[in-house]
N, C-alpha and C positions, 0 to 999 in steps of 0.2 A: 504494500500500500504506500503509496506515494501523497504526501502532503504540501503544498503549496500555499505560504501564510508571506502575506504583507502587514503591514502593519495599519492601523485603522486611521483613517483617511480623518476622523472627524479631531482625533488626539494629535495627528501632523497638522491640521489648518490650526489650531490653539497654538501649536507651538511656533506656526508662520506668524501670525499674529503677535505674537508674544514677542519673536525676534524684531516685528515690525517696530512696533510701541518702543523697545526697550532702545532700535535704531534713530528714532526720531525724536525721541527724548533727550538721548545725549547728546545726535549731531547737529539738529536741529539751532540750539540752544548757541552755540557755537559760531552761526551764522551775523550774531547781532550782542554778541559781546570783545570785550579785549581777550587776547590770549592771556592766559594767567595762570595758577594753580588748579582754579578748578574747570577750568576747561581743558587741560591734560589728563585731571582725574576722569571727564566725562567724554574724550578720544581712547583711554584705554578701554571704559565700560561700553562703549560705541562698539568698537571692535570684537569686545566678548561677545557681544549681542549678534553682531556680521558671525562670528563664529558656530554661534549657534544655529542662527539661520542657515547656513552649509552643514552643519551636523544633519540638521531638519530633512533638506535637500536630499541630505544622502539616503539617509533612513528611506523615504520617499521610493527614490531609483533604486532601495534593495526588493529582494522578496529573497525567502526563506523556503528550500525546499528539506524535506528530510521524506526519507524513505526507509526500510529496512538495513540497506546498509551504512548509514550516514546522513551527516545534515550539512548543508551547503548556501552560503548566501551568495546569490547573484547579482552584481551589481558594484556602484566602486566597494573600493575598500575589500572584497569578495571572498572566498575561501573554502574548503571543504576538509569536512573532520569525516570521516570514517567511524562509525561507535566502536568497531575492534579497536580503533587506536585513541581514544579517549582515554586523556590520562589526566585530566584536573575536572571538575566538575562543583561549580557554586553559585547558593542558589539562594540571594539576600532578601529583604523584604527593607524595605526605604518605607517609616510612615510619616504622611506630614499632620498627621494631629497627635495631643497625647494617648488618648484612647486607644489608637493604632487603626481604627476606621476607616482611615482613607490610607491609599501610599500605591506603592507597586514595586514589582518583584522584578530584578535582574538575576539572568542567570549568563554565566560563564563557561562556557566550553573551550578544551584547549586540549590539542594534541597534531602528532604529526606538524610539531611547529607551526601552528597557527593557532589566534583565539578568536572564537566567537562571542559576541553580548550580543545578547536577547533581553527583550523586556516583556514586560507583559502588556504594554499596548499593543503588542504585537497579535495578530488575530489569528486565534489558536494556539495560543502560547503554552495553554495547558497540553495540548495531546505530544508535541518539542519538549515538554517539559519530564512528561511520560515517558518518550522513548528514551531522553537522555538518562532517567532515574534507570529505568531495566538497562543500558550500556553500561553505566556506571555499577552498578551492582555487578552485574557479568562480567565486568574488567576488574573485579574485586576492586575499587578505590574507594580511599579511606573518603567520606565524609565529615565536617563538625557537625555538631548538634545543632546550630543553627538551622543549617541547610539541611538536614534530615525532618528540623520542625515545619522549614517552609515544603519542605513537601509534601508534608501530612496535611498543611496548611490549604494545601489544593488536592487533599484527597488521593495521594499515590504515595504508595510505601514503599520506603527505602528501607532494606533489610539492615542489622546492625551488622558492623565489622566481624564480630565475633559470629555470627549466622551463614555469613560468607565463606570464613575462613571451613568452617566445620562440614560445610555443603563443596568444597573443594576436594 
């Protein structure tokens, strides 16, 4: 079974938007004052923002395929892991309130000299998320507790190290 996941169109325009505002704000401003201290502070934040905006872009022009044998993004920045050769696997949870209510999950894949980051805007990020948990277990890799919570967190079970080893 072959999976095909871009990421969702409605969390890339937020974040167009967000580059927009963050780009107009600081260069704008720029336009009708003297050069000084803080319009250097507000050329460097200008440019974090233009950065972000191409992070956006990029994300955009990837799409995410993963299959039985591996997962692959197509597009810049691009690459492909193989699940035989998955050798790092993490899988964090970022909340932005105290509660923990809102946030989103990145996961990290890395092997055969490349890594991949996935988020969880990414659509489908749970079934990527899935196949990488069974690679990872079948490649015996050690986990933290974190990243074995956030998997329970989505509902897929990461066997413990000690379960791995003894199923060997």
């Amino acid at each position: 079974m072959s999976v095909t996941l871009r990421y969702a169109r409605p969390a890339l325009y937020a974040d167009y938007a967000r580059a927009a505002v963050g780009v107009a704000v600081c260069f704008l401003p720029m336009l009708f004052v003297a050069r000084n201290t803080v319009t250097v502070v507000l050329a460097v934040l200008g440019v974090l923002f233009l950065l972000f905006g191409a992070r956006t872009a990029f994300r955009h022009a990837t799409e995410i395929v993963a299959d039985e044998s591996g997962v692959a993004a197509r597009g810049p920045f691009g690459g492909r892991i193989a699940w035989d050769r998955l050798e790092r696997l993490k899988l964090a949870y970022y909340a932005t309130r105290r509660d923990r209510k809102g946030g989103w999950m990145h996961m990290t894949l890395a092997g055969e000299g490349r890594t991949l980051r996935l988020d969880s805007s990414l659509d489908g990020f749970t079934d990527i998320a899935r196949m990488a948990a069974r690679a990872g277990a079948a490649n015996g890799l050690e986990v933290s507790d974190a990243t074995r919570a956030n998997f329970a967190a989505l509902d897929i079970s990461f066997p413990a190290a000690a379960a791995a080893e003894t199923t060997a």
